[in-house]
VEXNU-551181 format. One line per 8 residues: number of its first residue (from 1); their letters; for each residue x, y, z of N, C-alpha, C, O. Coordinates in steps of 0.05 Angstrom, whole numbers. Example, Ala and Ser with C-alpha at 12.3 -4.5 7.8 and 13.67 -1.06 7.14 Angstrom:
# residues 2
1 = as = 264:-114:156:246:-90:156:264:-66:156:285:-66:169  257:-45:142:273:-21:143:258:1:157:268:23:161
# end
This chain:
# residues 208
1 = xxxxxxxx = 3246:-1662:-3951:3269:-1645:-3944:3264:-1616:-3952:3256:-1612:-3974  3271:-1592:-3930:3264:-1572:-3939:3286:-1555:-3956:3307:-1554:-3944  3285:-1537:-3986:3306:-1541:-3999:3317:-1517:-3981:3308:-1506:-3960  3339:-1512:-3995:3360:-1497:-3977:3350:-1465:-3967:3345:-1452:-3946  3349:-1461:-3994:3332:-1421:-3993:3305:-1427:-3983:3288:-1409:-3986  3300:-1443:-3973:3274:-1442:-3956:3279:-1432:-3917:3266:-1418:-3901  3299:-1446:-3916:3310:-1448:-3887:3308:-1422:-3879:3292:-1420:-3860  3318:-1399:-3885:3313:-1374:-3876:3281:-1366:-3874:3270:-1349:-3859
9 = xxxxxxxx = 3271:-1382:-3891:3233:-1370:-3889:3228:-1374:-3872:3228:-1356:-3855  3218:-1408:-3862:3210:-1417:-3850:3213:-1402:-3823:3197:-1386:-3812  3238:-1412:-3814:3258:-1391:-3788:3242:-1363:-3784:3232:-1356:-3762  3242:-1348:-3805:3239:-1329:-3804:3206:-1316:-3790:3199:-1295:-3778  3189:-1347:-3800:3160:-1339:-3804:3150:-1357:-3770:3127:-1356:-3763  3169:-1369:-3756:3161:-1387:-3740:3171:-1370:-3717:3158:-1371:-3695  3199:-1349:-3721:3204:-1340:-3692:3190:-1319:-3692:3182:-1313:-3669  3180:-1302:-3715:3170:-1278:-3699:3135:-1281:-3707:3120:-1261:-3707
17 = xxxxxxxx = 3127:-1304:-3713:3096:-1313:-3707:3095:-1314:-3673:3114:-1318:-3659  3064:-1308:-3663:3056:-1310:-3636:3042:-1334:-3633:3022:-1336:-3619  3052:-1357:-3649:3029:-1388:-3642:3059:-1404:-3621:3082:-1396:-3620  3050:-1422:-3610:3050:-1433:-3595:3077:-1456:-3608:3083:-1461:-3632  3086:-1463:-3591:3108:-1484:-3592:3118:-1500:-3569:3124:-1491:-3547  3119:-1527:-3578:3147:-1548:-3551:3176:-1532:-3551:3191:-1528:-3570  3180:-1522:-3517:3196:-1517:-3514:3229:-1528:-3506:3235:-1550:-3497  3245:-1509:-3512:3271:-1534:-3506:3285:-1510:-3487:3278:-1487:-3488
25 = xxxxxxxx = 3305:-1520:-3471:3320:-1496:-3447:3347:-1482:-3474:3358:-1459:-3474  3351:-1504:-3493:3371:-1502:-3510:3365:-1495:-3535:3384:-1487:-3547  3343:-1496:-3547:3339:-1493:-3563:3334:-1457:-3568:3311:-1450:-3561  3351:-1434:-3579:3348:-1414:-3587:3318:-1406:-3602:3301:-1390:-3593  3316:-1420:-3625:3284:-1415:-3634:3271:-1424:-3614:3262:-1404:-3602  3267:-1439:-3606:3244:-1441:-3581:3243:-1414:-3555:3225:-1406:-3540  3271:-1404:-3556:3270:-1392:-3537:3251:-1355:-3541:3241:-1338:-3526  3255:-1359:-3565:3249:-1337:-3583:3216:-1344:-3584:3201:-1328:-3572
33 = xxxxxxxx = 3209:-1358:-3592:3175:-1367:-3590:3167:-1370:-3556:3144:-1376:-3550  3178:-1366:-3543:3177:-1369:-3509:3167:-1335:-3498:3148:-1325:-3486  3190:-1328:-3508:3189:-1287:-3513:3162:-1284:-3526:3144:-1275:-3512  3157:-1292:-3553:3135:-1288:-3563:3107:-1290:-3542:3090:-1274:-3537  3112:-1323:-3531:3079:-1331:-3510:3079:-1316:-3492:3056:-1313:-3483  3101:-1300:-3477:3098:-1283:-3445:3075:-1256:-3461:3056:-1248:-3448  3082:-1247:-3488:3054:-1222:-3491:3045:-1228:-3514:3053:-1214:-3533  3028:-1248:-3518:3010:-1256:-3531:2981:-1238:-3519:2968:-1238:-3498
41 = xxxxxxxx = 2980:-1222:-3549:2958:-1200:-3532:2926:-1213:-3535:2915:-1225:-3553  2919:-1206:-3513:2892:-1211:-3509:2870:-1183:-3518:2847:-1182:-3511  2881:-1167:-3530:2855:-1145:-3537:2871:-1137:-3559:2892:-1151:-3561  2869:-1116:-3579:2881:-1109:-3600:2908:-1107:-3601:2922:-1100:-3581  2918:-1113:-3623:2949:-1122:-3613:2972:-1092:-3621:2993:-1087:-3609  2964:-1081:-3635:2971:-1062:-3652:2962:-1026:-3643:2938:-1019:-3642  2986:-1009:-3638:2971:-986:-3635:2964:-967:-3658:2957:-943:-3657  2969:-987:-3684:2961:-969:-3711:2943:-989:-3726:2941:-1014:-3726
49 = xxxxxxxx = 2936:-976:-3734:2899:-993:-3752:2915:-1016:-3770:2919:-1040:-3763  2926:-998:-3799:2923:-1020:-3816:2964:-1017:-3824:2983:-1009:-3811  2962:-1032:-3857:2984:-1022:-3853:3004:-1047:-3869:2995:-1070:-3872  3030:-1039:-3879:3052:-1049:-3895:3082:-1050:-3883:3094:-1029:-3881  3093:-1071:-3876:3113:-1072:-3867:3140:-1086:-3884:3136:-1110:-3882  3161:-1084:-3897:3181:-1098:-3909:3198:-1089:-3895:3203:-1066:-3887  3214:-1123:-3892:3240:-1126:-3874:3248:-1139:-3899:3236:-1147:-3919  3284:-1137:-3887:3297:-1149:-3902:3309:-1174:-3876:3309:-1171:-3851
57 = xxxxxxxx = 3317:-1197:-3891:3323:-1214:-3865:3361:-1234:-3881:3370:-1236:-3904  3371:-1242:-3855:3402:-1254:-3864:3404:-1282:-3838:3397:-1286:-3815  3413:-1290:-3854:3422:-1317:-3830:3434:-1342:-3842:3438:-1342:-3867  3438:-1357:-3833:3456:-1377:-3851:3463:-1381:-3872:3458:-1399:-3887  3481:-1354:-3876:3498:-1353:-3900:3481:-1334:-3923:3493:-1320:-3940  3450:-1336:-3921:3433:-1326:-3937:3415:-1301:-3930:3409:-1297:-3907  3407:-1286:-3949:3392:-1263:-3944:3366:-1263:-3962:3368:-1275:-3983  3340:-1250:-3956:3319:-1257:-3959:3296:-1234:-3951:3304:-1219:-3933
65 = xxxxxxxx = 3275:-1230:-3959:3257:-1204:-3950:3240:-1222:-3945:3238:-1245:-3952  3223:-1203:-3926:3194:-1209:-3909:3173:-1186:-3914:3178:-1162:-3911  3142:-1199:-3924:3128:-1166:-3930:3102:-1177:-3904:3090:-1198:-3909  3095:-1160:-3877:3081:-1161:-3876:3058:-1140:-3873:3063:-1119:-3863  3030:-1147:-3882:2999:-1138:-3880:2990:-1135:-3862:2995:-1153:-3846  2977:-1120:-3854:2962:-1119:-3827:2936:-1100:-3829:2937:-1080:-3842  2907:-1109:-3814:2892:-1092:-3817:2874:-1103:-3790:2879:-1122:-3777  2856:-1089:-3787:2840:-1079:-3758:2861:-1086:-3726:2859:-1102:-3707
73 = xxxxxxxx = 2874:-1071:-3734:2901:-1072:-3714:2913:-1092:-3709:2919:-1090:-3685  2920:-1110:-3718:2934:-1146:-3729:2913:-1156:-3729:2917:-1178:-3739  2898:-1154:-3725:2874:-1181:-3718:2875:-1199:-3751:2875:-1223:-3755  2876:-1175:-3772:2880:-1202:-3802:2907:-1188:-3803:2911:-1165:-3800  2920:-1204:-3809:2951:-1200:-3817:2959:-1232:-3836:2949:-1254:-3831  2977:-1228:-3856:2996:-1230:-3881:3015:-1229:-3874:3024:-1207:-3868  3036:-1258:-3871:3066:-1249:-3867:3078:-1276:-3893:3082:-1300:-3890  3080:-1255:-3924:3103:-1262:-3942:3136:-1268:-3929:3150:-1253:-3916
81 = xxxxxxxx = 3143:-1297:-3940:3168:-1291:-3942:3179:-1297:-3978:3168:-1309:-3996  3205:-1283:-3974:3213:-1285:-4002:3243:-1296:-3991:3252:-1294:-3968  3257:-1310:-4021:3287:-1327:-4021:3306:-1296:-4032:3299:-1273:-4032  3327:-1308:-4038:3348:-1292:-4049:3345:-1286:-4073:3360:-1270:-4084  3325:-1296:-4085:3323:-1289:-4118:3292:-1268:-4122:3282:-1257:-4142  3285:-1268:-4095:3263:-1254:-4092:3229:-1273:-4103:3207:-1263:-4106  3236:-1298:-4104:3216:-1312:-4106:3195:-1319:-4078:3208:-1327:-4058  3175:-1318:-4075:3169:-1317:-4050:3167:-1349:-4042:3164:-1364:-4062
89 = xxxxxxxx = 3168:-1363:-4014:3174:-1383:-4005:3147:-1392:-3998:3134:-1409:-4010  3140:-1383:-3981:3112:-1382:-3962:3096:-1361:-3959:3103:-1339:-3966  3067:-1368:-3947:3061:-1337:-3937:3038:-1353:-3920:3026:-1373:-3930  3035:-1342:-3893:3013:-1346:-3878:2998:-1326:-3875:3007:-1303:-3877  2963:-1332:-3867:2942:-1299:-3869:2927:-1317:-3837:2923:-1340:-3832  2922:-1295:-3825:2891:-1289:-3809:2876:-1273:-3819:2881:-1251:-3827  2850:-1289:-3817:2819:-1274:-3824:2812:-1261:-3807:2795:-1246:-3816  2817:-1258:-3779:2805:-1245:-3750:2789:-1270:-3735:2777:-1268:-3714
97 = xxxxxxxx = 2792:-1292:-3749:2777:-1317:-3726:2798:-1335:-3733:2813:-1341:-3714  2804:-1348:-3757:2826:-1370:-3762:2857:-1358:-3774:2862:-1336:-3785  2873:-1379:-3768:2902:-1383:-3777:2901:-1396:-3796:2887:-1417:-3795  2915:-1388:-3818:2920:-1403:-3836:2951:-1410:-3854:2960:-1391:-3866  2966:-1432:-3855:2985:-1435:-3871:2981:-1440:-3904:2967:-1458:-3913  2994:-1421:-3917:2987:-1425:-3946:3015:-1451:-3965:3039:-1445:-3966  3004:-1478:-3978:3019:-1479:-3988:3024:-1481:-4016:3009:-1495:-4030  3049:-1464:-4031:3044:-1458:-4057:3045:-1476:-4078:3038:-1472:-4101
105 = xxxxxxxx = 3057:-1502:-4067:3063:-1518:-4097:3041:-1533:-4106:3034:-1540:-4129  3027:-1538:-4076:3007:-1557:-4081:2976:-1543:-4084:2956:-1555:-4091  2982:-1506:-4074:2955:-1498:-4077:2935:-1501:-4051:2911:-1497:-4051  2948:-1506:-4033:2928:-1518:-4007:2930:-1497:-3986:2951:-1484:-3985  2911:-1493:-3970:2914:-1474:-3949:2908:-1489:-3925:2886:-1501:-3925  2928:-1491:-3900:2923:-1510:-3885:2908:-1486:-3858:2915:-1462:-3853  2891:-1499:-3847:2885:-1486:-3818:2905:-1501:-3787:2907:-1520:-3772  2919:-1468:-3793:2940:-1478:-3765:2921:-1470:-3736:2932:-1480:-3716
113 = xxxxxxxx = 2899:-1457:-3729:2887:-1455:-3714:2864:-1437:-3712:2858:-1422:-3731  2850:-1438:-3684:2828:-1412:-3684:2835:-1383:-3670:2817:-1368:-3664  2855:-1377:-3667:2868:-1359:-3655:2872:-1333:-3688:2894:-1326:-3695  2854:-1324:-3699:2857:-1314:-3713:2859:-1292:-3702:2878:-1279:-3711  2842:-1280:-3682:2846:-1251:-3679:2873:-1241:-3668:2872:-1216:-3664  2900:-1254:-3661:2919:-1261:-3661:2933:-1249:-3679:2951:-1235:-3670  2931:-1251:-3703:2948:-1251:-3724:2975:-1280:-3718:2976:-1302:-3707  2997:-1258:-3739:3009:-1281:-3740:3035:-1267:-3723:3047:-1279:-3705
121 = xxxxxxxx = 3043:-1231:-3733:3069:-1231:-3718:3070:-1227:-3691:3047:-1227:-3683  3084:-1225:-3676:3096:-1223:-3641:3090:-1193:-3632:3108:-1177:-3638  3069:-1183:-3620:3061:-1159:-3604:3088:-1149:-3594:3102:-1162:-3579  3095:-1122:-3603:3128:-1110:-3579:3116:-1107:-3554:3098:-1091:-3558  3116:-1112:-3537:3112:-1111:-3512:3108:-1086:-3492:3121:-1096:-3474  3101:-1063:-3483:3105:-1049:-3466:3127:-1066:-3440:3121:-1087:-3430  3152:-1050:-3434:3166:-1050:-3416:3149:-1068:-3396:3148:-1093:-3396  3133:-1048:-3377:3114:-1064:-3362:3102:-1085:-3356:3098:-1095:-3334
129 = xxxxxxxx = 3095:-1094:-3382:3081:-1116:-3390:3107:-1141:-3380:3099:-1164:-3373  3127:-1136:-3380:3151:-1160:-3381:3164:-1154:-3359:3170:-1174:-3347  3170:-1133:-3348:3193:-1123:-3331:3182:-1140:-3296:3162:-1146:-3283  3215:-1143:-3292:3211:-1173:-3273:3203:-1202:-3278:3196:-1215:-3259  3204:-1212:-3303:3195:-1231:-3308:3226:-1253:-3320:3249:-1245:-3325  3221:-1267:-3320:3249:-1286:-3326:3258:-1273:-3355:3242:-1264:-3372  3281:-1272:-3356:3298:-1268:-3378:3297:-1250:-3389:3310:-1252:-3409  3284:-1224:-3387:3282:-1197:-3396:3300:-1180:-3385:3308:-1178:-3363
137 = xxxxxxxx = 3306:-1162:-3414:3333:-1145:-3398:3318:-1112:-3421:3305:-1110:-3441  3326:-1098:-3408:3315:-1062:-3417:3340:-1071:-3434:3356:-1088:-3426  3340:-1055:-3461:3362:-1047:-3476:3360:-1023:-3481:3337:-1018:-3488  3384:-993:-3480:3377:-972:-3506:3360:-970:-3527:3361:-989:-3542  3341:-948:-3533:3329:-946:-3557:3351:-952:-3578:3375:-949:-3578  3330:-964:-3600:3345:-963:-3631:3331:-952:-3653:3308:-959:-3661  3344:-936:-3660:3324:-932:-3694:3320:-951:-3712:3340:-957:-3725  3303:-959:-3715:3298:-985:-3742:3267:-966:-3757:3245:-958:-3749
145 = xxxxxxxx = 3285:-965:-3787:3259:-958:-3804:3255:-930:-3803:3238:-923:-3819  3264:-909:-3787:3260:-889:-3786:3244:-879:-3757:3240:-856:-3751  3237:-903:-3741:3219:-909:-3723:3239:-908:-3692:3254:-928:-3688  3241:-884:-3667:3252:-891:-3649:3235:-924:-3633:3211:-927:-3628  3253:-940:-3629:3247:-957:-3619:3253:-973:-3593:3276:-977:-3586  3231:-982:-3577:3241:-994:-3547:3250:-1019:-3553:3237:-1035:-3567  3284:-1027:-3536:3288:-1057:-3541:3296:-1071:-3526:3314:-1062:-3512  3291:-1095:-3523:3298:-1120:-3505:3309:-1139:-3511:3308:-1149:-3533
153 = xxxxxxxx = 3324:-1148:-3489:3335:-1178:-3497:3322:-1198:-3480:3317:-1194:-3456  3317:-1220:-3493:3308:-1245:-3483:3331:-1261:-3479:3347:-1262:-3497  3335:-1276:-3458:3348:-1296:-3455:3377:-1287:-3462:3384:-1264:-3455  3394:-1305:-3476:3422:-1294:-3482:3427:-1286:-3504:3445:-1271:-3510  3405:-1296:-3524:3411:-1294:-3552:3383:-1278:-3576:3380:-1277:-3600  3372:-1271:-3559:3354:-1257:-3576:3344:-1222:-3562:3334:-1216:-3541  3352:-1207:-3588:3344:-1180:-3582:3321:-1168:-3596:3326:-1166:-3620  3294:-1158:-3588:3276:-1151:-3603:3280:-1114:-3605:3295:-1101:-3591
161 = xxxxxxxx = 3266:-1106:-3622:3260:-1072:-3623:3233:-1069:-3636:3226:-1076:-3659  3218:-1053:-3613:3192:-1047:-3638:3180:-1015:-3619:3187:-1001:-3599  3160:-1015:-3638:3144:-982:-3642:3119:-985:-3641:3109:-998:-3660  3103:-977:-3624:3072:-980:-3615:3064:-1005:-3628:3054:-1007:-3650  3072:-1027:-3607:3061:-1057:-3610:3073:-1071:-3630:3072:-1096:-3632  3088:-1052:-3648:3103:-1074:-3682:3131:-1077:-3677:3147:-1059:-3674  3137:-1109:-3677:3164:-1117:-3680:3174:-1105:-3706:3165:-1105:-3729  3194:-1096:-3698:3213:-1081:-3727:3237:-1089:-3731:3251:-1082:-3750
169 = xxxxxxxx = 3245:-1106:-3708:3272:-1119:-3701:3270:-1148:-3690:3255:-1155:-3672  3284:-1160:-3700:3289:-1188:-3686:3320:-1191:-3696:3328:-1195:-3719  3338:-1188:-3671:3367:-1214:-3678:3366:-1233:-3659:3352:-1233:-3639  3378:-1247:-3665:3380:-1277:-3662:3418:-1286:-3664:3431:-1288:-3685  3430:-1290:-3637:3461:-1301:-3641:3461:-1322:-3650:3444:-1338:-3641  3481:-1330:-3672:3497:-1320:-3676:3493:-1300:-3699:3505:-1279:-3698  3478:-1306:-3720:3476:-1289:-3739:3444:-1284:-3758:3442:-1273:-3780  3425:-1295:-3743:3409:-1287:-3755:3394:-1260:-3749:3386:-1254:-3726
177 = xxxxxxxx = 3390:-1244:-3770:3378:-1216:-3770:3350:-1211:-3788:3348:-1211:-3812  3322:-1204:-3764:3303:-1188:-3787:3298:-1169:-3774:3290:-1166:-3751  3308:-1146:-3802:3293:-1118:-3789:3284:-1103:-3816:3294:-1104:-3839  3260:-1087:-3803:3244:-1069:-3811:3255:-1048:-3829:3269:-1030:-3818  3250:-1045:-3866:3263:-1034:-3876:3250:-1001:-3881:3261:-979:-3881  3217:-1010:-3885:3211:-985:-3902:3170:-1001:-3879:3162:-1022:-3871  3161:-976:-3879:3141:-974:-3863:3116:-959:-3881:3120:-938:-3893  3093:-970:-3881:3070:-958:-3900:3042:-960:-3880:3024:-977:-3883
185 = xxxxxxxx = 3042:-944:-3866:3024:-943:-3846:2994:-935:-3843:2993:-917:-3860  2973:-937:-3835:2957:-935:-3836:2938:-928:-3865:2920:-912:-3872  2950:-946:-3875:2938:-934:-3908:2912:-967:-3919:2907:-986:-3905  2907:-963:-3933:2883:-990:-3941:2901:-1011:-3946:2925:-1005:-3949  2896:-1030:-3947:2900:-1057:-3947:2885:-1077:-3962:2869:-1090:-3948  2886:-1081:-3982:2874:-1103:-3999:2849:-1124:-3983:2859:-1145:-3974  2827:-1121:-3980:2821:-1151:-3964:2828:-1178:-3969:2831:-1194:-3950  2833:-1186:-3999:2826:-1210:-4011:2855:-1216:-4000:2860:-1241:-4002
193 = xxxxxxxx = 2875:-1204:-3990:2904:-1214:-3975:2891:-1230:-3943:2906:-1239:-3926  2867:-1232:-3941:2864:-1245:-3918:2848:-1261:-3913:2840:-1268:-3891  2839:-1271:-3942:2822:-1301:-3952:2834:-1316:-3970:2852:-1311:-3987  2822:-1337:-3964:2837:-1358:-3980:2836:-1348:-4012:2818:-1333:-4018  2854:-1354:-4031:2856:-1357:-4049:2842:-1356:-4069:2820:-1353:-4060  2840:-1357:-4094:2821:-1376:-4116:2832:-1399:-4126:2857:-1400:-4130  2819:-1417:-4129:2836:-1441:-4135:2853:-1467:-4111:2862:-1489:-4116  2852:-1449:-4083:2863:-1476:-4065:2843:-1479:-4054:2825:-1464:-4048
201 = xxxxxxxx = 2846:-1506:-4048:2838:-1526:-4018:2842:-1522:-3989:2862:-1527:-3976  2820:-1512:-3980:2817:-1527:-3948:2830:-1549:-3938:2820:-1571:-3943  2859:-1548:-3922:2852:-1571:-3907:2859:-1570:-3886:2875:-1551:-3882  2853:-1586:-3862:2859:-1587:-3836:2886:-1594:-3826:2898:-1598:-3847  2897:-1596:-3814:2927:-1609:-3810:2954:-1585:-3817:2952:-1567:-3834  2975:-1591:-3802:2992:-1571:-3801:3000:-1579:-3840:2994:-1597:-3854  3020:-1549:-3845:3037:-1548:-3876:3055:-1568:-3877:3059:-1582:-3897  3074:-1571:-3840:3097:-1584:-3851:3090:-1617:-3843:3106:-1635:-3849
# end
């Protein structure tokens, strides 16, 4: 059973990841990972090199931050989540060839796939790239982060906003919210945030 202050992580780390999912016509998160597969980028995902992102995130009842890493334009990317007490929950990394889910209690790093050069978060899309396609709607710019931002809505219930290629916004009806608090851009990036660990295990097979 997943404990309670987890539920916002997970959520958090599954809608605005670009991996793959069974879709439902009803299911809201799925519809949100659907948005994600239409620009799943095939060449660099990112129009800034490297780089630090913290959101703050809210949704069932609970509130929660997200830090993510990024370096050779997503291709290795780091997406921390943290609970309400600021303990962190999860964190998944790409190396630039594999995916990986990290888990903390047991110390194990699972390989969720080979799609590393991917990363983990959702490419913002150029207009273009989507426009005419099912369920896409132009929204007004929004400022998130200090960043003018282009935004869309998917379907009925999900609105994204982002800034050369970086989601900085995701809501979700009825009430879930992640957005982009504070932005640290093109500056170095730790490598060792995009290898395994010291101390865990390899293993094959999904975390959950």
């Amino acid at each position: 059973m997943v404990k309670k202050t987890s539920v916002l992580a997970v959520m958090a780390v599954c809608l605005m990841s670009a991996c793959s999912s069974e879709k439902s016509e009803t299911s809201n998160a799925d519809a949100a990972t659907e948005a994600a597969d239409y620009v799943t980028p095939v060449s660099r995902k990112y129009d800034v090199k490297s780089g630090v992102i913290h959101f703050e995130t809210s949704g069932l009842g609970m509130s929660g931050k997200k830090i993510v890493y990024f370096d050779d334009y997503g291709s290795k990317e780091r997406v921390e989540t943290y609970d309400e007490a600021g303990n962190m929950d999860i964190y998944n990394f790409s190396d630039g060839k594999t995916r990986y889910w990290v888990n903390l209690s047991d110390k194990t790093v699972h390989i969720a796939d080979q799609n590393g050069s991917l990363g983990w978060e959702m490419k913002f899309p150029e207009w273009s790239e989507v426009d005419g396609r099912d369920g896409f709607k132009k929204l007004p710019n929004m400022e998130v982060a200090g960043k003018d931002c282009a935004a869309m809505q998917y379907g009925d219930n999900n609105v994204f906003a982002g800034w050369k290629g970086l989601t900085l916004y995701h809501g979700q009806k009825p009430n879930l919210e992640i957005k982009a608090v504070k932005l640290e851009l093109d500056k170095a990036v730790d490598p060792a945030l995009f290898k395994t660990p010291d101390g865990y295990e390899v293993k094959e097979g999904s975390y959950f």
